[in-house]
PQR file with spaces between the fields and no chain letter, atoms N, CA, C, O and H, PARSE charges and radii, in Angstrom:
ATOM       1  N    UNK     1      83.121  161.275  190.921 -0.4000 1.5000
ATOM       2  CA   UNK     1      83.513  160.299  189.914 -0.0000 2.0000
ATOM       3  C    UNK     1      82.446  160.225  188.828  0.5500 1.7000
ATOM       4  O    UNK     1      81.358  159.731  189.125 -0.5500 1.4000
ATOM       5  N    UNK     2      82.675  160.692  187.549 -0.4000 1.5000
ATOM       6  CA   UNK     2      81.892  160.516  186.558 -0.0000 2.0000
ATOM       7  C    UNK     2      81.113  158.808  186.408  0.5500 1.7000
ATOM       8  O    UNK     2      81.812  157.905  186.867 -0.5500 1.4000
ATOM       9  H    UNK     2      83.558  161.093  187.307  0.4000 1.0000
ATOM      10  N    UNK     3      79.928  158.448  185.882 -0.4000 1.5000
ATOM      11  CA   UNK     3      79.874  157.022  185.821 -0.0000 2.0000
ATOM      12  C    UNK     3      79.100  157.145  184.300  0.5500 1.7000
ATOM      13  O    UNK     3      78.794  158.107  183.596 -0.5500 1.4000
ATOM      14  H    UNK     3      79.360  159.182  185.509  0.4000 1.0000
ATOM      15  N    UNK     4      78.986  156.040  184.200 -0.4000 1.5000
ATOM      16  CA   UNK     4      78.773  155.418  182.577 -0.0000 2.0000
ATOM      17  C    UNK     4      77.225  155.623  182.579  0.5500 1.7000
ATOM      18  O    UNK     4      76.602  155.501  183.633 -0.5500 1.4000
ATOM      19  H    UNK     4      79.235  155.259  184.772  0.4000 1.0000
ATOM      20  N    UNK     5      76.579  155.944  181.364 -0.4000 1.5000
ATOM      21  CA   UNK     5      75.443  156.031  180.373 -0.0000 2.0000
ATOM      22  C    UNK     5      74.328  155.185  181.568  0.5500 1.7000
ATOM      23  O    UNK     5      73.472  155.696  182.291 -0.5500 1.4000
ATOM      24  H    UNK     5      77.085  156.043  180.507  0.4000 1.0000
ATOM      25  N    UNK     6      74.636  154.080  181.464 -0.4000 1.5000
ATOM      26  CA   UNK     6      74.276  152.768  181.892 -0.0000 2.0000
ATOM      27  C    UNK     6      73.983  153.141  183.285  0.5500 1.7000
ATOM      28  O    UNK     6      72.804  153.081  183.632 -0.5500 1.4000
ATOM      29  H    UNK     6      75.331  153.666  180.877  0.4000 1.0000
ATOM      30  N    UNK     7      75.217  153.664  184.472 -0.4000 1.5000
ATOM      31  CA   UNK     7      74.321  153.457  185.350 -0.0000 2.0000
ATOM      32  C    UNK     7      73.449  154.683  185.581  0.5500 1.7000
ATOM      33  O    UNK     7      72.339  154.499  186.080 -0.5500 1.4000
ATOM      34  H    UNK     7      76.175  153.713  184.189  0.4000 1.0000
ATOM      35  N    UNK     8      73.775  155.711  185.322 -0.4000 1.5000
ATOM      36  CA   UNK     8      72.655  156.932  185.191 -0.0000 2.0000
ATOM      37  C    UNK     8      71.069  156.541  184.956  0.5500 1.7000
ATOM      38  O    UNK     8      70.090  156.718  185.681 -0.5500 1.4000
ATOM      39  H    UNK     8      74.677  155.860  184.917  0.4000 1.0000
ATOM      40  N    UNK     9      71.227  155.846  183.455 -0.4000 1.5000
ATOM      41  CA   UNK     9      70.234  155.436  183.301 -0.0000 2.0000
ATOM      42  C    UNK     9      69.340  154.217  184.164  0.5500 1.7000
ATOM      43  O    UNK     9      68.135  153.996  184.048 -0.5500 1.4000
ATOM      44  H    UNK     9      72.022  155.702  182.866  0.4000 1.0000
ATOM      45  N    UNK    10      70.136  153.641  184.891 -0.4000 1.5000
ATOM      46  CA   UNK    10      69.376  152.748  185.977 -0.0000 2.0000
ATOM      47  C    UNK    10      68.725  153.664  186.900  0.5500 1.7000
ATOM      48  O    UNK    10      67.632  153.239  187.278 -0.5500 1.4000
ATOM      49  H    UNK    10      71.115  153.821  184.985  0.4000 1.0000
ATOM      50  N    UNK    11      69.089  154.877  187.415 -0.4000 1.5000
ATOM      51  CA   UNK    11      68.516  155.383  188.378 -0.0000 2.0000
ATOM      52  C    UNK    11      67.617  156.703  187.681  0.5500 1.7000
ATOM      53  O    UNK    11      67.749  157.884  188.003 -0.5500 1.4000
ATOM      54  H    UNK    11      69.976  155.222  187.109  0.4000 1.0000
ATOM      55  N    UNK    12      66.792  156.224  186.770 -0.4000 1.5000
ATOM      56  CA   UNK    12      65.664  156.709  186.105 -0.0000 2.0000
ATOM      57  C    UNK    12      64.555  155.543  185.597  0.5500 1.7000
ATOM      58  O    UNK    12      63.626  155.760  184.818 -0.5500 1.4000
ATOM      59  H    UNK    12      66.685  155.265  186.508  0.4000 1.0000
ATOM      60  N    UNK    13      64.954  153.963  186.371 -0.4000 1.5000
ATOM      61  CA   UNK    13      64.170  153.177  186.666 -0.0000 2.0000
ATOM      62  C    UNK    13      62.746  153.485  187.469  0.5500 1.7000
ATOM      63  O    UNK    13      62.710  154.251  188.432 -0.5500 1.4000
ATOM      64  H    UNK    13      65.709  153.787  187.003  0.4000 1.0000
ATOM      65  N    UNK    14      61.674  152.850  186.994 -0.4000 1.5000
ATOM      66  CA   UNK    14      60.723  152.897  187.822 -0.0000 2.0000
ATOM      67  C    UNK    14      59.471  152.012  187.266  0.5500 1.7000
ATOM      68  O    UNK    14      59.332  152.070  186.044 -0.5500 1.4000
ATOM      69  H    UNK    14      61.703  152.228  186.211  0.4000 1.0000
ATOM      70  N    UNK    15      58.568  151.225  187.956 -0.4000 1.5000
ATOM      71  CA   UNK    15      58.090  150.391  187.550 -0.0000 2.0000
ATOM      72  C    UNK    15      56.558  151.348  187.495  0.5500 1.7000
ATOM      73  O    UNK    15      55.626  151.029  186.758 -0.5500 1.4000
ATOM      74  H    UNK    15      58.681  151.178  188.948  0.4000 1.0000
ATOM      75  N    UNK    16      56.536  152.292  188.222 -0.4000 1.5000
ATOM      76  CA   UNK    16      54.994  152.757  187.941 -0.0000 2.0000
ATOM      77  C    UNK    16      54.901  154.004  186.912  0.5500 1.7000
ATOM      78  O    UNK    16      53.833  154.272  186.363 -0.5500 1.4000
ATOM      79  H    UNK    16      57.294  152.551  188.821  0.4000 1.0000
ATOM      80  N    UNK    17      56.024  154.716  186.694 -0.4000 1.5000
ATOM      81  CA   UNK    17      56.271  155.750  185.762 -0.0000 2.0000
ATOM      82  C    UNK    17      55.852  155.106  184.272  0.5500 1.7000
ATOM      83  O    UNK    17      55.914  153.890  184.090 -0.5500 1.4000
ATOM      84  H    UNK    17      56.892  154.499  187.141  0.4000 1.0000
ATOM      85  N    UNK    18      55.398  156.079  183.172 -0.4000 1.5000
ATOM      86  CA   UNK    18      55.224  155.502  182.278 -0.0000 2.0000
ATOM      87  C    UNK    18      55.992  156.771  180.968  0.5500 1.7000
ATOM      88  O    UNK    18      55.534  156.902  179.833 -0.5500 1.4000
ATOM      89  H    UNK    18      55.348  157.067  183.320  0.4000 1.0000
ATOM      90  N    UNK    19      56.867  157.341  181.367 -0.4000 1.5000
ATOM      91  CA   UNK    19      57.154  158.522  180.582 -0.0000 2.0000
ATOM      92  C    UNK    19      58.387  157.784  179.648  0.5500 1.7000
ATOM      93  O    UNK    19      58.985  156.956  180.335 -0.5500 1.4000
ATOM      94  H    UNK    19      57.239  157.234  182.289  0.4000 1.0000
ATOM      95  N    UNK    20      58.751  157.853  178.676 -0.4000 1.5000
ATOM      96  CA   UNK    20      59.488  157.341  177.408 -0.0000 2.0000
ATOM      97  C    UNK    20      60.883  156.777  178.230  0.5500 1.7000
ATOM      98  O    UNK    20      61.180  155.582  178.213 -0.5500 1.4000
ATOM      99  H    UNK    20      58.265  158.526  178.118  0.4000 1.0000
ATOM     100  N    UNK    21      61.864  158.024  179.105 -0.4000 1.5000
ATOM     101  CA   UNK    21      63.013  157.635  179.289 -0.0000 2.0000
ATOM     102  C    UNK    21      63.226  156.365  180.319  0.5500 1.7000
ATOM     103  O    UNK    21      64.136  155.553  180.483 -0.5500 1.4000
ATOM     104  H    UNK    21      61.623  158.994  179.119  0.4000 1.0000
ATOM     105  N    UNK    22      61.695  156.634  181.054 -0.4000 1.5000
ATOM     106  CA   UNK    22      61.731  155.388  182.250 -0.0000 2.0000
ATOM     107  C    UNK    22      61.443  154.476  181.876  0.5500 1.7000
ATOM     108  O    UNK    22      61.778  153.440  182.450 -0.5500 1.4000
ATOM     109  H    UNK    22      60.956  157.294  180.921  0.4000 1.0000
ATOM     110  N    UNK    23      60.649  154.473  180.681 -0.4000 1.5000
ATOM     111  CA   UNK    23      60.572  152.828  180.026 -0.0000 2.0000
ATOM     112  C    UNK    23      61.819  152.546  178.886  0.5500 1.7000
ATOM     113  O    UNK    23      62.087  151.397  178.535 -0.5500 1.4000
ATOM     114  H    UNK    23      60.376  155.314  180.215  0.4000 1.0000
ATOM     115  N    UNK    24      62.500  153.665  178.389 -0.4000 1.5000
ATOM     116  CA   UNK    24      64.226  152.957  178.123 -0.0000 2.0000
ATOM     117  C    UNK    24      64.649  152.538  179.158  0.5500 1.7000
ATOM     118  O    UNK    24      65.197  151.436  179.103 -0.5500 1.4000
ATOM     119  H    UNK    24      62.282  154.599  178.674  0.4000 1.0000
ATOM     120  N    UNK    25      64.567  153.236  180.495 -0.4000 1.5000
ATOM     121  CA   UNK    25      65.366  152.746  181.395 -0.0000 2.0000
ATOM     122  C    UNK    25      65.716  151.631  182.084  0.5500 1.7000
ATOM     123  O    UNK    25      66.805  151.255  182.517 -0.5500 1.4000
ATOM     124  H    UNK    25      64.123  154.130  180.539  0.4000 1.0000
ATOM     125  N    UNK    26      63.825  150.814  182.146 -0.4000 1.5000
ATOM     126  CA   UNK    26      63.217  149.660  182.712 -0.0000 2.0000
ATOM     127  C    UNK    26      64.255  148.423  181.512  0.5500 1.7000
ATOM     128  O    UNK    26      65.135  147.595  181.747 -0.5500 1.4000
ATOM     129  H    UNK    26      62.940  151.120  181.794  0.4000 1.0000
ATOM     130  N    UNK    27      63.414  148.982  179.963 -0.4000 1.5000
ATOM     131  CA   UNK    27      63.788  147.652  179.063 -0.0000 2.0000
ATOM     132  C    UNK    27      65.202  147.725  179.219  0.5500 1.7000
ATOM     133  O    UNK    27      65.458  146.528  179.352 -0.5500 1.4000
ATOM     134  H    UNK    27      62.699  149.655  179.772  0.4000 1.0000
ATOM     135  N    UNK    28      66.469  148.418  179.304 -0.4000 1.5000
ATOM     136  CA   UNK    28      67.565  148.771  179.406 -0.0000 2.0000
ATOM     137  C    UNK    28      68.177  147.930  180.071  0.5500 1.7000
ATOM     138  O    UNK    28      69.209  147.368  179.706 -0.5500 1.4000
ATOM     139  H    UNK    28      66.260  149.390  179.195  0.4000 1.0000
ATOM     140  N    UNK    29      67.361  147.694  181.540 -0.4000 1.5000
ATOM     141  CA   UNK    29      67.927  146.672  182.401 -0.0000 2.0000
ATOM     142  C    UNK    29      67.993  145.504  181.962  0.5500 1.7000
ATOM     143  O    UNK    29      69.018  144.924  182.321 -0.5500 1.4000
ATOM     144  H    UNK    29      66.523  148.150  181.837  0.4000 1.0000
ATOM     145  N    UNK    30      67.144  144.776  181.171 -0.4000 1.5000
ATOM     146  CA   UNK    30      66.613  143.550  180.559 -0.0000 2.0000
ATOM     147  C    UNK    30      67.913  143.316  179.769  0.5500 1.7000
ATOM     148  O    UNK    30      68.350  142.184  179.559 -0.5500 1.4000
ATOM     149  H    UNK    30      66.312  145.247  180.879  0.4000 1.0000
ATOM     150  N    UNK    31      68.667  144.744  179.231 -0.4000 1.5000
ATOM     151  CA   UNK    31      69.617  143.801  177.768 -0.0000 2.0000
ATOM     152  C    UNK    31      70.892  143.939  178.470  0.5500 1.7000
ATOM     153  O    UNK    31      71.631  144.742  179.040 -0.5500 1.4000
ATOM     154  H    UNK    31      68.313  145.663  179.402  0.4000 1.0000
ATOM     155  N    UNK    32      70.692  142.265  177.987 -0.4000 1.5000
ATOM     156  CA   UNK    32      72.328  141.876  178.766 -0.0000 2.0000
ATOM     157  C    UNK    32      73.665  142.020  178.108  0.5500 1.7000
ATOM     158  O    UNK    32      74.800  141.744  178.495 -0.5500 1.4000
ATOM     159  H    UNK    32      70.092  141.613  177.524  0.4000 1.0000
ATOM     160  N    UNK    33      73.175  142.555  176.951 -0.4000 1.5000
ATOM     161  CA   UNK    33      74.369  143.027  175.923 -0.0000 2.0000
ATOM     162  C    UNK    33      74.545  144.919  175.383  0.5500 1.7000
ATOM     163  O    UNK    33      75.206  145.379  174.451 -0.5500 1.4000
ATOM     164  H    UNK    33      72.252  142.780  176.637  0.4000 1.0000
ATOM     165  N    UNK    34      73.705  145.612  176.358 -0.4000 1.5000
ATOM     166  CA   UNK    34      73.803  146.878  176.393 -0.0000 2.0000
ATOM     167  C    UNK    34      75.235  147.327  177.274  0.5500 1.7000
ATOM     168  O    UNK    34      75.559  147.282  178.461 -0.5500 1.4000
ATOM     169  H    UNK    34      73.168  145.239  177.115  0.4000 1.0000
ATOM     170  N    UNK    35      75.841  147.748  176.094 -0.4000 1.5000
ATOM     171  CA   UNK    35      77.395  148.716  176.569 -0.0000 2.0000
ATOM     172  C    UNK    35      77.111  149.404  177.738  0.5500 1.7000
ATOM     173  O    UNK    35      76.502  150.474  177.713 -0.5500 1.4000
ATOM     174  H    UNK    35      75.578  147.784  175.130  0.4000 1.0000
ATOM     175  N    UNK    36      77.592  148.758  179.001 -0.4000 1.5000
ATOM     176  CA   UNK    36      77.373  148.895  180.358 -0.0000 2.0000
ATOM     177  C    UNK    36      78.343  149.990  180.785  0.5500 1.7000
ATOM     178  O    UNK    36      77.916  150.861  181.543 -0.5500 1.4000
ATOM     179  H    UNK    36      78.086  147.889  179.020  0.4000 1.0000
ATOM     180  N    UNK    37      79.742  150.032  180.328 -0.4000 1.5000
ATOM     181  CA   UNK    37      80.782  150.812  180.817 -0.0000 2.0000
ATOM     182  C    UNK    37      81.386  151.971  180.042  0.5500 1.7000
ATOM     183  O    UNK    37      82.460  152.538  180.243 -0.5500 1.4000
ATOM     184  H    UNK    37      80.089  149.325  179.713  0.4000 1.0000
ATOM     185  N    UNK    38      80.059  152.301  178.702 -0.4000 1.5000
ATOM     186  CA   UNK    38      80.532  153.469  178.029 -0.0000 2.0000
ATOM     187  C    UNK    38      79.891  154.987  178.399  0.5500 1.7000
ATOM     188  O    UNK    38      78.729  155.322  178.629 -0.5500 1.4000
ATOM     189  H    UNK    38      79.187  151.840  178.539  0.4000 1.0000
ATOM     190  N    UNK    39      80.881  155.595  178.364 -0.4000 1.5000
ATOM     191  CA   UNK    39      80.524  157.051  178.252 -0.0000 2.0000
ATOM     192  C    UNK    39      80.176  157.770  177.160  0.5500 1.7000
ATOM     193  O    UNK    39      79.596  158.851  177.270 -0.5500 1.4000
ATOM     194  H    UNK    39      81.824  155.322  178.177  0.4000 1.0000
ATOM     195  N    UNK    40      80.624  157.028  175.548 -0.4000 1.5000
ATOM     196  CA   UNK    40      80.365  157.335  174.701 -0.0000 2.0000
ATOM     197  C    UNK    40      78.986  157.304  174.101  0.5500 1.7000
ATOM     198  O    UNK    40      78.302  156.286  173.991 -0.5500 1.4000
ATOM     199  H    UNK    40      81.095  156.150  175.458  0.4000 1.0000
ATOM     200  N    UNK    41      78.531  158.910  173.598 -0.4000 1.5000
ATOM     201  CA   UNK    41      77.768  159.487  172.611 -0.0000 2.0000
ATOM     202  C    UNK    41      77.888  158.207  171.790  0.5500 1.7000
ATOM     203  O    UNK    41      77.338  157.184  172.198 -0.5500 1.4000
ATOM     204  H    UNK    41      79.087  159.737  173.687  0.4000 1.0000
ATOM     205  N    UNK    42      78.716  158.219  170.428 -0.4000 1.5000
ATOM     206  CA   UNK    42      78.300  157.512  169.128 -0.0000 2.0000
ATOM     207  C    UNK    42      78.280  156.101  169.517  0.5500 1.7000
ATOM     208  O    UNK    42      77.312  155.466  169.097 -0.5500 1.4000
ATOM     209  H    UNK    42      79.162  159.050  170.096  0.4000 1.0000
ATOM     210  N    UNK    43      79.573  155.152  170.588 -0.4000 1.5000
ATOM     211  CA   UNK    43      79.191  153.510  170.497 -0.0000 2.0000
ATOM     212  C    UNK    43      77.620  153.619  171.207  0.5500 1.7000
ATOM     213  O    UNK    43      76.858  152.830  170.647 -0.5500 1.4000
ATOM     214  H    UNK    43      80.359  155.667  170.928  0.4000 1.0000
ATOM     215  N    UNK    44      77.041  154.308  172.166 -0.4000 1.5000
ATOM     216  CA   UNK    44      76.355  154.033  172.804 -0.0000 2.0000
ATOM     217  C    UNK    44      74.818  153.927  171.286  0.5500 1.7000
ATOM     218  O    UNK    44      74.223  152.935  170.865 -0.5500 1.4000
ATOM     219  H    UNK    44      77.659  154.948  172.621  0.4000 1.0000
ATOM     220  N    UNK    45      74.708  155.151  170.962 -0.4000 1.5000
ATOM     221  CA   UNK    45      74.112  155.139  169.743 -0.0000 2.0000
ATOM     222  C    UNK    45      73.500  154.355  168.662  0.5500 1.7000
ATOM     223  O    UNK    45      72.329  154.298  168.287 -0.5500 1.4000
ATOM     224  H    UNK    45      75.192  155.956  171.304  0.4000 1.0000
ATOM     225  N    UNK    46      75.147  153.436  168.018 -0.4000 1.5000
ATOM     226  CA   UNK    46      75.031  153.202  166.983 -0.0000 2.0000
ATOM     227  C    UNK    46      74.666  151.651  167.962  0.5500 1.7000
ATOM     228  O    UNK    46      73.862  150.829  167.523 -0.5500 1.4000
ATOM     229  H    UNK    46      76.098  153.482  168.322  0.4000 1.0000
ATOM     230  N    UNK    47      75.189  151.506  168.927 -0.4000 1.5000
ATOM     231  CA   UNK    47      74.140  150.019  169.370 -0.0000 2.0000
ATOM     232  C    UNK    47      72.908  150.225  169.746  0.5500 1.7000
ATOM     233  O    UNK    47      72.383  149.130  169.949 -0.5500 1.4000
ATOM     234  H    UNK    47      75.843  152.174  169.283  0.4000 1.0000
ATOM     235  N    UNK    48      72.174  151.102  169.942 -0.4000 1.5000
ATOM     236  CA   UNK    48      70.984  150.883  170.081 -0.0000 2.0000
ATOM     237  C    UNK    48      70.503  151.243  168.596  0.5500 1.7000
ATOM     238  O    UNK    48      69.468  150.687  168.231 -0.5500 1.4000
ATOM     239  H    UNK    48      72.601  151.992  169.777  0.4000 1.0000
ATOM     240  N    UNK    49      71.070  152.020  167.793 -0.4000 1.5000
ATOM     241  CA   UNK    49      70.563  151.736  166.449 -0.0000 2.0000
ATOM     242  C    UNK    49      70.133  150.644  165.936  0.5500 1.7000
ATOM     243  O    UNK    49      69.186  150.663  165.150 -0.5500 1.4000
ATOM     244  H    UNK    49      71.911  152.472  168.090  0.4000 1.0000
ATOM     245  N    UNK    50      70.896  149.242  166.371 -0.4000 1.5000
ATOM     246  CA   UNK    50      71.149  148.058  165.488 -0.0000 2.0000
ATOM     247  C    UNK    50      70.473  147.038  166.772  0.5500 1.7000
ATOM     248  O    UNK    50      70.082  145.925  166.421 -0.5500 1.4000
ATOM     249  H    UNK    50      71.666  149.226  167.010  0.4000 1.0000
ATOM     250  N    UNK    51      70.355  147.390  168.109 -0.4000 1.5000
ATOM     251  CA   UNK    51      70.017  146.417  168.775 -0.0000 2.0000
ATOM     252  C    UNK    51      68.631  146.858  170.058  0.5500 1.7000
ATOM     253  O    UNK    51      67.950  146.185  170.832 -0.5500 1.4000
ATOM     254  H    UNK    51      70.673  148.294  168.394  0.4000 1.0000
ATOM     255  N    UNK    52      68.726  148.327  169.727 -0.4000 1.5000
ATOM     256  CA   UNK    52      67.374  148.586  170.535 -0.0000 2.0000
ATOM     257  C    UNK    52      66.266  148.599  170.565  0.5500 1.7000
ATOM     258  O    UNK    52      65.593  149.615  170.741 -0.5500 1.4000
ATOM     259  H    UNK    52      69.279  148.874  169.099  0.4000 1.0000
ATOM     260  N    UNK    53      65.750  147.251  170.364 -0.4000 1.5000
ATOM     261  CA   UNK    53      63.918  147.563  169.592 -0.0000 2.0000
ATOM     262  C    UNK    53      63.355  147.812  170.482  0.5500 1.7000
ATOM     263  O    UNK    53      62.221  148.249  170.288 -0.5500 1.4000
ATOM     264  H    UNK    53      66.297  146.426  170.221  0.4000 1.0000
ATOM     265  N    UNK    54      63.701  147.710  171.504 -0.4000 1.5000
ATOM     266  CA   UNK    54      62.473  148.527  173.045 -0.0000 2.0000
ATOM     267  C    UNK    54      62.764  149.865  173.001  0.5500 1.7000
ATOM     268  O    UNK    54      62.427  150.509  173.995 -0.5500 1.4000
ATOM     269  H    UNK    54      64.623  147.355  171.662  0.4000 1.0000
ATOM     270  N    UNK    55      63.435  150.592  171.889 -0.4000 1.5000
ATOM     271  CA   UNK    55      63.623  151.636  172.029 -0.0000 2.0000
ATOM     272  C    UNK    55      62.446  152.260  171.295  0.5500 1.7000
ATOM     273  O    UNK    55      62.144  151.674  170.256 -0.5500 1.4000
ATOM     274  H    UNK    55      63.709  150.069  171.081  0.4000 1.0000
ATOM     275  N    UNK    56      61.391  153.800  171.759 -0.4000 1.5000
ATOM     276  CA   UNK    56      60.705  153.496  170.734 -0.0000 2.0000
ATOM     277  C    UNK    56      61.175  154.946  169.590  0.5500 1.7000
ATOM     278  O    UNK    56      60.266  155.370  168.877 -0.5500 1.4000
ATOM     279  H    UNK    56      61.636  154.276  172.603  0.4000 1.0000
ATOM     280  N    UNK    57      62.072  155.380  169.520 -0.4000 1.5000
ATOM     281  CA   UNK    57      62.894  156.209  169.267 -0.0000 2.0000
ATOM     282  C    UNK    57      63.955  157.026  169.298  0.5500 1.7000
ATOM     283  O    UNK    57      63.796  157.873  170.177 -0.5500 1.4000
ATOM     284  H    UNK    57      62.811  155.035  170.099  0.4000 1.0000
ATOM     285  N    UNK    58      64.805  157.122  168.815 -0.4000 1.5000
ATOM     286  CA   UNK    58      66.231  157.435  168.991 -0.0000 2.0000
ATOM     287  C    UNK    58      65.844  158.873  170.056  0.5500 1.7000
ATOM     288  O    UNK    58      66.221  158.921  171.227 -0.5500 1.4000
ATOM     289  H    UNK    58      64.934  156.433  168.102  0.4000 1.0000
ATOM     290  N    UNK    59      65.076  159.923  169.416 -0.4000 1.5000
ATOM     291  CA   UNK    59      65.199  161.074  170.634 -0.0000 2.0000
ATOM     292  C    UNK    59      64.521  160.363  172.021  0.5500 1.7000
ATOM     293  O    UNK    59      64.364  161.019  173.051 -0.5500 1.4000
ATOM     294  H    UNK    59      64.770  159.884  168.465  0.4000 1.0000
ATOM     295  N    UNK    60      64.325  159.624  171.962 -0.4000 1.5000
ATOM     296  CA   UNK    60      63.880  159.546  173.579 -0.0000 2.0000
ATOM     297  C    UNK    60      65.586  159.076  174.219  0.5500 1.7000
ATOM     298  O    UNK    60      65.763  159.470  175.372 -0.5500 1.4000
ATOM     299  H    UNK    60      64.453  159.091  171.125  0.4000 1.0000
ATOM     300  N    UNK    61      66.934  158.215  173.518 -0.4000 1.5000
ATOM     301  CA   UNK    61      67.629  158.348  173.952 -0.0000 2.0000
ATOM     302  C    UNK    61      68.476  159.682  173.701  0.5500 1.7000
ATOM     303  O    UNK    61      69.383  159.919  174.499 -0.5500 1.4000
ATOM     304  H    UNK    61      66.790  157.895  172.582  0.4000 1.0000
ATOM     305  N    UNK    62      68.261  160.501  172.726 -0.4000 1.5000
ATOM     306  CA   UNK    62      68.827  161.925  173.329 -0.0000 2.0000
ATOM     307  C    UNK    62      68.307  162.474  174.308  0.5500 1.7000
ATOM     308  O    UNK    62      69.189  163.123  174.870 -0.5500 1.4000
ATOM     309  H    UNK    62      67.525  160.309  172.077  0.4000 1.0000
ATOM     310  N    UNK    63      66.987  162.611  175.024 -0.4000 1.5000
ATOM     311  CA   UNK    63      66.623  163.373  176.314 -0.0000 2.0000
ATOM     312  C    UNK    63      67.291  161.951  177.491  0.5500 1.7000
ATOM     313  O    UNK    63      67.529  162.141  178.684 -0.5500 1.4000
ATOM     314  H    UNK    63      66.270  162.084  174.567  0.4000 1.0000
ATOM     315  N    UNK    64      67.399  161.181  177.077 -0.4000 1.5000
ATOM     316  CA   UNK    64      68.151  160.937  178.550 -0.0000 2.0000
ATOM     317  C    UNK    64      69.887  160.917  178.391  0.5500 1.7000
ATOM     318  O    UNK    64      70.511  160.627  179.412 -0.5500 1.4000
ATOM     319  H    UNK    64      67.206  161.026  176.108  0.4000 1.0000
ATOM     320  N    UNK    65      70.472  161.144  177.447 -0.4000 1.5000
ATOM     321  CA   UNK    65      71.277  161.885  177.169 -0.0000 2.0000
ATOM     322  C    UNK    65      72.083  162.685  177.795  0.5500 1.7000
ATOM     323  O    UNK    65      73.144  162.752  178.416 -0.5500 1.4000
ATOM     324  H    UNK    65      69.965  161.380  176.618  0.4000 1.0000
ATOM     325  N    UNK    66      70.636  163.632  177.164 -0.4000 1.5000
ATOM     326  CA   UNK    66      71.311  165.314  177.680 -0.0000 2.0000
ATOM     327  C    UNK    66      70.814  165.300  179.260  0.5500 1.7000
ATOM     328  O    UNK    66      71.397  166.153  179.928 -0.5500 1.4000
ATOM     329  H    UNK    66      69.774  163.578  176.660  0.4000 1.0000
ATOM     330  N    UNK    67      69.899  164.540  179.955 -0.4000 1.5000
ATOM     331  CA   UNK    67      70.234  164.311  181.540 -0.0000 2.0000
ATOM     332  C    UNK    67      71.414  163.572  181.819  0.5500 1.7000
ATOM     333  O    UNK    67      71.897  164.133  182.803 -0.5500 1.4000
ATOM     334  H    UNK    67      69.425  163.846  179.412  0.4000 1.0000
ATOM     335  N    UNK    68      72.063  162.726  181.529 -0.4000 1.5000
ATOM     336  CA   UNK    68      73.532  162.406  181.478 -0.0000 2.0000
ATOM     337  C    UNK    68      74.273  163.221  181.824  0.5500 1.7000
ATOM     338  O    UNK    68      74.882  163.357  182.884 -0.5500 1.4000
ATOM     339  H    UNK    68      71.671  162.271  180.729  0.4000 1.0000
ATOM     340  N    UNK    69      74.238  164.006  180.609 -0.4000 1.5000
ATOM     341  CA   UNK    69      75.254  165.014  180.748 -0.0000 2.0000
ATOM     342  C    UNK    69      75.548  166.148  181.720  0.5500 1.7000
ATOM     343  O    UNK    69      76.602  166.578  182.190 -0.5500 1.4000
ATOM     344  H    UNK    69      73.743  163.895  179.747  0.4000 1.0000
ATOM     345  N    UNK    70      74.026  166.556  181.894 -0.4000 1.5000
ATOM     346  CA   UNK    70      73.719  167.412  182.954 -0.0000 2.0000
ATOM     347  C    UNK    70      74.340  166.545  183.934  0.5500 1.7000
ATOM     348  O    UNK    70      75.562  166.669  184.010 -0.5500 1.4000
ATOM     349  H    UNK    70      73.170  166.207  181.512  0.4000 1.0000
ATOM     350  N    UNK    71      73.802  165.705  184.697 -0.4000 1.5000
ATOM     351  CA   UNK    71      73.891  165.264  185.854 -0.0000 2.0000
ATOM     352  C    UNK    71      75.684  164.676  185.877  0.5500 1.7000
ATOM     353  O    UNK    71      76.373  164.602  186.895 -0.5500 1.4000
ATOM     354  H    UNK    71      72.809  165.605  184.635  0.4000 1.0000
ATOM     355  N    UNK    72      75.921  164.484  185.119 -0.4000 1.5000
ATOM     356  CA   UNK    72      77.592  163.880  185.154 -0.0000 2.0000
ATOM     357  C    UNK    72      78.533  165.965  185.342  0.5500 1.7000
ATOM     358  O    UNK    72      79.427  166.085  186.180 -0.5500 1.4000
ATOM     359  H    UNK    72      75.361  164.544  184.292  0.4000 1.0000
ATOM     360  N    UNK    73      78.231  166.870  184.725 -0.4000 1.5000
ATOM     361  CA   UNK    73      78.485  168.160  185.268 -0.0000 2.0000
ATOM     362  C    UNK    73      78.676  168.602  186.875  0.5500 1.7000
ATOM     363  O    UNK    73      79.678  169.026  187.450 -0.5500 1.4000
ATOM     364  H    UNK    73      77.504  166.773  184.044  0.4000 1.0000
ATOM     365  N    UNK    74      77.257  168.324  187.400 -0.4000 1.5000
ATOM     366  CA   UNK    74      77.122  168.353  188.517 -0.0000 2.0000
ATOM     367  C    UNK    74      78.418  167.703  189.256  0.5500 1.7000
ATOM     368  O    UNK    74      79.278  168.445  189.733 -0.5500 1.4000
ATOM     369  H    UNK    74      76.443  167.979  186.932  0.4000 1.0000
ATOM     370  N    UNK    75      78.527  166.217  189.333 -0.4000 1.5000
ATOM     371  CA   UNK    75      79.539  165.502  189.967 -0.0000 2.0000
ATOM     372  C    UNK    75      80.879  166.229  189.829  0.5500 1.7000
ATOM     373  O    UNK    75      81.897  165.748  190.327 -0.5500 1.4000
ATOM     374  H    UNK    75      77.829  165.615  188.946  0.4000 1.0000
């Protein structure tokens, strides 16, 4: 079963890691208004464009991304 952006990205949580996607991943959990049930590339995007300031750059959400994608293949 394919799953959403969201929970992928929960299981690249980690509180002692300090590498870019695990700290999207950590602040990620925090927003309670992050599009939880999309699969989509652009909505996923254009909201963290406008609402991700823990983000500290858009390519750090393309490399977890393109692990998305990878890992949603696999399944």
């Amino acid at each position: 079963m394919r799953r959403s952006f969201y929970q992928y990205l929960m299981t690249e949580r980690d509180p002692h890691k300090k590498d870019a996607v695990t700290e999207f991943a950590n602040a990620a959990e925090s927003d309670d208004t992050f599009p939880k049930q999309s699969e989509d590339y652009h909505e996923i995007s254009q909201y963290l464009e406008m609402n991700g300031n823990y983000l500290s750059s858009m390519t750090v959400f393309d490399e977890a991304w393109n692990k998305y994608t990878e890992k949603n293949e696999e399944l």
